[in-house]
Every structure is written in C-alpha cells, then in structure tokens.
C-alpha positions in Angstrom: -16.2 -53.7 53.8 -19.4 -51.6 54.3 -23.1 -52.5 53.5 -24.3 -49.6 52.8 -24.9 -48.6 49.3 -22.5 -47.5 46.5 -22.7 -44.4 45.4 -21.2 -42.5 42.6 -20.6 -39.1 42.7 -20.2 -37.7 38.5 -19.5 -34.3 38.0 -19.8 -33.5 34.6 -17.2 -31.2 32.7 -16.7 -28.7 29.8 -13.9 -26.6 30.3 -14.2 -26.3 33.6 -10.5 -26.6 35.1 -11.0 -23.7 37.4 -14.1 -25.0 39.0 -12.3 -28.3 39.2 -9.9 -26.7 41.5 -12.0 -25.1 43.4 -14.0 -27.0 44.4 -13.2 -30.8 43.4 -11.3 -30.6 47.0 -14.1 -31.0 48.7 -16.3 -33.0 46.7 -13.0 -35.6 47.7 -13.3 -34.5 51.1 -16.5 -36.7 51.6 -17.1 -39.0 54.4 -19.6 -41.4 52.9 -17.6 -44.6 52.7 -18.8 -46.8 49.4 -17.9 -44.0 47.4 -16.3 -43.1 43.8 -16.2 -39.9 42.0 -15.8 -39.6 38.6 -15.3 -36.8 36.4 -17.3 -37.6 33.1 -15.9 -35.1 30.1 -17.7 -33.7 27.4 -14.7 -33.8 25.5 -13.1 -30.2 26.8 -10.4 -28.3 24.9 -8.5 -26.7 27.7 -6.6 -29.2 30.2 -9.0 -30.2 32.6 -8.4 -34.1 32.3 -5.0 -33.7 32.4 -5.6 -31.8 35.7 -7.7 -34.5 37.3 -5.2 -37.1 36.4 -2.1 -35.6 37.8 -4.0 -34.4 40.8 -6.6 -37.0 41.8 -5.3 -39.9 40.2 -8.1 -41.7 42.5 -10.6 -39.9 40.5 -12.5 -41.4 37.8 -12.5 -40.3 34.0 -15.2 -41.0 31.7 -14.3 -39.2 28.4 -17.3 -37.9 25.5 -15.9 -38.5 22.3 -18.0 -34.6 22.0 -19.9 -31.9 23.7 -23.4 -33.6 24.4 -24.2 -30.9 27.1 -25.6 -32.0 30.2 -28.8 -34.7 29.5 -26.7 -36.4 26.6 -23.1 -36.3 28.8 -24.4 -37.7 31.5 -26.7 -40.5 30.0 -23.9 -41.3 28.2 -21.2 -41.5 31.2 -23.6 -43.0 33.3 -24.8 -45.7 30.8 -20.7 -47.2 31.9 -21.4 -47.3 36.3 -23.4 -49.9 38.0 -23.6 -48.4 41.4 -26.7 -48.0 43.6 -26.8 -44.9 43.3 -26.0 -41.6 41.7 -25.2 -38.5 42.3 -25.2 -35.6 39.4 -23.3 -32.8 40.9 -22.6 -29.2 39.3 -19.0 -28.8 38.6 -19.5 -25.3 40.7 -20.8 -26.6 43.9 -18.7 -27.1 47.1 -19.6 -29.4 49.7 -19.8 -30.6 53.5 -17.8 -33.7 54.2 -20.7 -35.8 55.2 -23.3 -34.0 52.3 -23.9 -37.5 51.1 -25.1 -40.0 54.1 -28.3 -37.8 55.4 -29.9 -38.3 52.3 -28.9 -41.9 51.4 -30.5 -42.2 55.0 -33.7 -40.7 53.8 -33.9 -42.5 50.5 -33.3 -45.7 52.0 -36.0 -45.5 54.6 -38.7 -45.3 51.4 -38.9 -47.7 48.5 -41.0 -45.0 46.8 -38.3 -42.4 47.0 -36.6 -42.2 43.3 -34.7 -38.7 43.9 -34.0 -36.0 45.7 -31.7 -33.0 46.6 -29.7 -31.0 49.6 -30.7 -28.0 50.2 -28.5 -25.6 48.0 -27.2 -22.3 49.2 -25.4 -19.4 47.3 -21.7 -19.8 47.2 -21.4 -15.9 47.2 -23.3 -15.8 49.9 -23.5 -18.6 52.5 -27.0 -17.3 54.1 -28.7 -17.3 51.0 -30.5 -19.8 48.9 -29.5 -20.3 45.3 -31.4 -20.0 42.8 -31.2 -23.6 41.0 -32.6 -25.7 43.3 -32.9 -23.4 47.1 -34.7 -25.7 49.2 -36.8 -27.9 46.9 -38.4 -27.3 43.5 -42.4 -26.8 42.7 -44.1 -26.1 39.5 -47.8 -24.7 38.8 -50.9 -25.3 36.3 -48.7 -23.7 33.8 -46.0 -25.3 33.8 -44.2 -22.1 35.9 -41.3 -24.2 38.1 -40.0 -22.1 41.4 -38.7 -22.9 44.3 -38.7 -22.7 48.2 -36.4 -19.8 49.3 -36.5 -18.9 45.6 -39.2 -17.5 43.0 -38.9 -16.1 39.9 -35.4 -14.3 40.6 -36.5 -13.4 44.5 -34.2 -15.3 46.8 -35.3 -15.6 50.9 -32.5 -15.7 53.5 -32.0 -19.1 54.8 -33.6 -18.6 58.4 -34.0 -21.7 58.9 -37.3 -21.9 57.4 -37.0 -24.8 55.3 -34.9 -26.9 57.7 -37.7 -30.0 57.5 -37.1 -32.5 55.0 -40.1 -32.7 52.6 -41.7 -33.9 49.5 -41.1 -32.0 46.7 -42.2 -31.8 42.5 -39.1 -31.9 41.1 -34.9 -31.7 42.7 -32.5 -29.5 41.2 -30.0 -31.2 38.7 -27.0 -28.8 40.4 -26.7 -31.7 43.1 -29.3 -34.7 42.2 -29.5 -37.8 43.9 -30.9 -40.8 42.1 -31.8 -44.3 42.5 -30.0 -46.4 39.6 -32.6 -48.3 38.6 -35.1 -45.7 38.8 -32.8 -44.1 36.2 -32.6 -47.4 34.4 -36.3 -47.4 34.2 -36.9 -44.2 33.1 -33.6 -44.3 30.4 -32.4 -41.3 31.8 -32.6 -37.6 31.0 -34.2 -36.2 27.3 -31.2 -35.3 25.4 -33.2 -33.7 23.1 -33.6 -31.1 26.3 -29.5 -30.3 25.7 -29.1 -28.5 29.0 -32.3 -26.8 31.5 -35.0 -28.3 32.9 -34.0 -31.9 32.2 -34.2 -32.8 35.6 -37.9 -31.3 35.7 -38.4 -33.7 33.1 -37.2 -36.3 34.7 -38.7 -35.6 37.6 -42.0 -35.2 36.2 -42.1 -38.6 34.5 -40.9 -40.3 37.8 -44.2 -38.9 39.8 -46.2 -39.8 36.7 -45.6 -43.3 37.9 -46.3 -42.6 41.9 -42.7 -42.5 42.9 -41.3 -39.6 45.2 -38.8 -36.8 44.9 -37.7 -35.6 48.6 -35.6 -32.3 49.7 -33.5 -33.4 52.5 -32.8 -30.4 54.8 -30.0 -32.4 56.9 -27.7 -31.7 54.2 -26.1 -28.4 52.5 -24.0 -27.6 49.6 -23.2 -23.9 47.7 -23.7 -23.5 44.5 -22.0 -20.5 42.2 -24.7 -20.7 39.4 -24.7 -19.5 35.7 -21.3 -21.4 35.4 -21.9 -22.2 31.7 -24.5 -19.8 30.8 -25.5 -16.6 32.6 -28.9 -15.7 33.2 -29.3 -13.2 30.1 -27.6 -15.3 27.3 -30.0 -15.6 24.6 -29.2 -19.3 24.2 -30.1 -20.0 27.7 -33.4 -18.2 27.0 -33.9 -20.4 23.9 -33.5 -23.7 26.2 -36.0 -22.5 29.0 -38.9 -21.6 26.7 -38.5 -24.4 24.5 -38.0 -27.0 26.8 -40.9 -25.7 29.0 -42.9 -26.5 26.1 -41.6 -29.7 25.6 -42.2 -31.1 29.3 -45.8 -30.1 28.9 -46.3 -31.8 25.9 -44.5 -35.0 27.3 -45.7 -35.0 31.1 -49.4 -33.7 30.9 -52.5 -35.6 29.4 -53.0 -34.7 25.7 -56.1 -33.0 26.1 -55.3 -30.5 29.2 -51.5 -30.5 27.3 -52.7 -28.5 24.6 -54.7 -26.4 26.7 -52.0 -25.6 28.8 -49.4 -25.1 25.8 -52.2 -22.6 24.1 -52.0 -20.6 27.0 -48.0 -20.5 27.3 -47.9 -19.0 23.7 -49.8 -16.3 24.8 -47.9 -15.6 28.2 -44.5 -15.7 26.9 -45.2 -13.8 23.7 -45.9 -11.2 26.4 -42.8 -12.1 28.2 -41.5 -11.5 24.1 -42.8 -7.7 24.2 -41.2 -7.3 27.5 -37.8 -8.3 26.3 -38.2 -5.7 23.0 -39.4 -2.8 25.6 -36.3 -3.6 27.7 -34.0 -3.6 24.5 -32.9 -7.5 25.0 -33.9 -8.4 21.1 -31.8 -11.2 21.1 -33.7 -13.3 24.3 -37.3 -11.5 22.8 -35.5 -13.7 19.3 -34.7 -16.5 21.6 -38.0 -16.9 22.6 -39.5 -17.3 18.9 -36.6 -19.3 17.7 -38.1 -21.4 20.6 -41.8 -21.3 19.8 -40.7 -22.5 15.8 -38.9 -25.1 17.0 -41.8 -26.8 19.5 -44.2 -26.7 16.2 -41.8 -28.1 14.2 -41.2 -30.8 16.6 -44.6 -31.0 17.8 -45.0 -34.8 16.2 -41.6 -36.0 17.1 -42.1 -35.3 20.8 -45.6 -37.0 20.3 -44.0 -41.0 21.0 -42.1 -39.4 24.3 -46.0 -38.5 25.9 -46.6 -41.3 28.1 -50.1 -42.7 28.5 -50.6 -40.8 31.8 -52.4 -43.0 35.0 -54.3 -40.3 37.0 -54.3 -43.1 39.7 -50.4 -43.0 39.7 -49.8 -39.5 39.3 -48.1 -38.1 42.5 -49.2 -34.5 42.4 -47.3 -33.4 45.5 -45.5 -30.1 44.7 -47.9 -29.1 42.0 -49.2 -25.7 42.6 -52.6 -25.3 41.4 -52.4 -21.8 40.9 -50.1 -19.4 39.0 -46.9 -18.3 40.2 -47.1 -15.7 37.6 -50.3 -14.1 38.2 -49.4 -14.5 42.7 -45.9 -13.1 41.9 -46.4 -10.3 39.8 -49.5 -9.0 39.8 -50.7 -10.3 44.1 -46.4 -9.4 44.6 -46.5 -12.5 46.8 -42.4 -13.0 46.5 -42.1 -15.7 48.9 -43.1 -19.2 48.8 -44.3 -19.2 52.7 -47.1 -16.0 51.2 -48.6 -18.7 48.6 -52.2 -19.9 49.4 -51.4 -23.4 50.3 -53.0 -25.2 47.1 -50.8 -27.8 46.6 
C-alpha cells in the first residue's frame, strides 16, 4: 500500500502502433508506484489495440466509439478515471523511469498548483529542446505563445539554462500533468479546439481563477513532434490561427478581447501574404478558412468567455510585449534576450 497519490498516465491513440512500440516501453518502465496507464483510442483502423492487448495486457484500454482528436478523446476517456491525478502524454514521447515523482513532489507542495510539465527535449536530438513545450510555455499581449529554449521555430541547446523549476503561462499538452479536480472544475479541454492549443486554453482559464501552472526542471522526457500533423499541413495551419482566435475571445476581457482580435486580423493577414509570396497557397487558404470560421462562430464562443476577476487573474508568464515585433524585427531569438516584462 502507498499513500501517495494515484496517478494515471493516458496516452491517447490514432493509428499510432509504431509509436506504441517505441516508446510504450518506457512509459511502463516508470517507477512512480500508485500508477496505471491506459491507452485511450480514438477508434484507430490499423491494430494498435490489439497490439496493447497481446503485449501489455496490464495496460488499460479505453476505446472512442470515433476520432474526436485530442480535446474531445481525452475528455471523453478521462470522464471514465477517478484518480488524483493525470497525466496527458504524447503517444511520441519516451521517458525516464522516475519522470513522474519530481513533479507529483512539486504539485503536492502547493495547493495552488493545477498543472504543469517536464521539461521536454527533442527525441532526434537529446541536447535540444523540442519545440511543443521546451522548458515551459509563455504567451504575449497578442496572444503570440513561445517558449523557453524555444521561439517561433528557434530552438536553444539545453545548457542547462532552464534547470530551475518555475512558474509558467501555460504547460505543453505533449506531457501534461493535472490535478483531477482542477480538471473537474474546469470540465476539461474545448473540444471545439479539435487538436492545438487546447492546453493553452486550458491553461489560460485555470490562471483566470489564480491557480498556478509550474515547469518542473527535475524531470525530462523526448518528444518526436509533428507525429499527426507536420509543421506545414494546411490543416494544422487552419487549427493554430483559428484557435488563437478563439482563446482570446474566451480568456481576455471583452473589451481588450476585441482589441486584441482586431489587431490579429491584421498580423496574420500579413502572415497570409507571406505564405502566397513563398508559394504555400494552401496554409495562406488555411489561414482564411480560419478567419471565416471565428466570425461565424463569433456568438457561439460568446457563453464560453468567462466573466474575468482581474483580482484572480494570475498573470505570471504573460509577456507584455510582442514576441513578434522582439523576434523578427529586434532578431532577439532567445528567450534569455527578452526584456524581462513579464
């Protein structure tokens, strides 16, 4: 018997058998002891549950009666666990053996902790960061999220830099740690998000109520990234500018939202003419197909915009500048060269 507290590890899978064999190994290989993993499925057509049955028959399986990608999945599998705790874990990401206990150790020392993340490292290259997550996410005025060890697509070496656990804005959904009933109280991800930057949203909406999200540096996983979508599909274009839309509208007061949101047409309609000059006219299409579909939705997403408490708000991790303007036009390419307006 063990008092510490139960944790459930859910990796969430579409057709992902080879990353399942990869790297399930090691996620099993973990020391924490009140432990189960489970393997929710979003109802794959190759044999992946048939692998994790014959294989890990100590493995959970939670089966999607269809593909609700990764906020709809994983409300759905975790709406069927209890545990104090849980993990959301990339199928793509190998781990340490003891990856888990460092940060159940940090969340536990802080009621006001809700979530937080490892720091995450390139699989293809063990001394880098990777790019969802590195070693904490931010996000500026304009709704702009990076990283530390990673902005826009600049990645640092891990020099040990970042190797003191910190507050953060929001943790990378690639390995996220969550309390249960934080989850509970915030009903989970937006599945109207799909897939990308639901865990920003989640985040978001957990400091609008005070609470904390934490990057532990005592623990390290590897990430491959772009196992679903690569960086260039069109569709994954589609879901960044349109949910980036969406979590302003939600997650800022209604007055500075619509400032904010006016300004964001204008930047990535330029980000648009950059795609057409580089010849990508399906992500410049992406991006439209994006802008139509925030207007058209613009009054559903209304009863999601919480009335926002300034006294609650926990701005730690906002960046009060623009990552866009300090990146590309001041060519600061490292977190560590940002003016420290946070």
């Amino acid at each position: 018997m063990t008092n510490l507290p139960s944790v459930a590890v859910v990796i969430l899978n579409w057709n992902g058998i080879a990353y399942l064999k990869q790297f399930l190994p090691s996620v099993c290989a973990s020391t924490y002891p009140n432990l189960e993993i489970i393997v929710g499925d979003n109802a794959s057509s190759d044999d992946s549950v048939d692998f994790v049955r014959e294989n890990y028959p100590n493995v959970k399986i939670i089966i999607n009666d269809q593909n609700y990608g990764f906020a709809g999945g994983y409300n759905k599998v975790l709406s069927q666990l209890n545990h104090d705790y849980f993990i959301l874990l990339n199928s793509d990401v190998e781990v340490l053996p003891n990856w888990i206990e460092p940060i159940i150790r940090l969340m536990e020392s802080d009621s006001s902790i809700a979530a937080a993340q490892p720091k995450i490292l390139s699989h293809s290259n063990k001394s880098s960061f990777e790019y969802a997550g590195a070693a904490g996410g931010f996000i500026d005025q304009f709704g702009y999220p990076f990283c530390r060890g990673r902005v826009f697509d600049t990645l640092e070496l891990d020099n040990g830099q970042y190797n003191e656990s910190s507050e953060v804005f929001w943790a990378s959904g690639a390995a996220f740690f969550i309390k249960r009933a934080n989850w509970l109280e915030m009903k989970g991800l937006d599945e109207d998000f799909f897939a990308h930057m639901e865990e920003i949203d989640l985040c978001w909406r957990l400091k609008n109520e005070g609470y904390k999200i934490m990057y532990c540096a005592d623990s390290q996983v590897y990430h491959v990234g772009g196992g679903t979508l690569q960086a260039e599909n069109p569709f994954k274009t589609y879901l960044n500018f349109r949910n980036n839309l969406v979590l302003l509208q939600k997650n800022l007061p209604a007055g500075r939202a619509t400032l904010i949101i006016f300004i964001r047409f204008w930047l990535d309609f330029i980000t648009l003419i950059k795609f057409l000059i580089d010849g990508k006219f399906k992500n410049a299409l992406a991006i439209n197909h994006a802008h139509f579909y925030f207007i058209k939705n613009i009054f559903k997403n209304i009863p999601k915009a919480r009335k926002i408490k300034k006294s609650r708000f926990n701005a730690k991790g906002l960046f009060k500048g623009s990552i866009v303007w300090e990146y590309f036009i001041n060519k600061k390419r490292y977190y560590s060269s940002l003016k420290k307006t946070f």
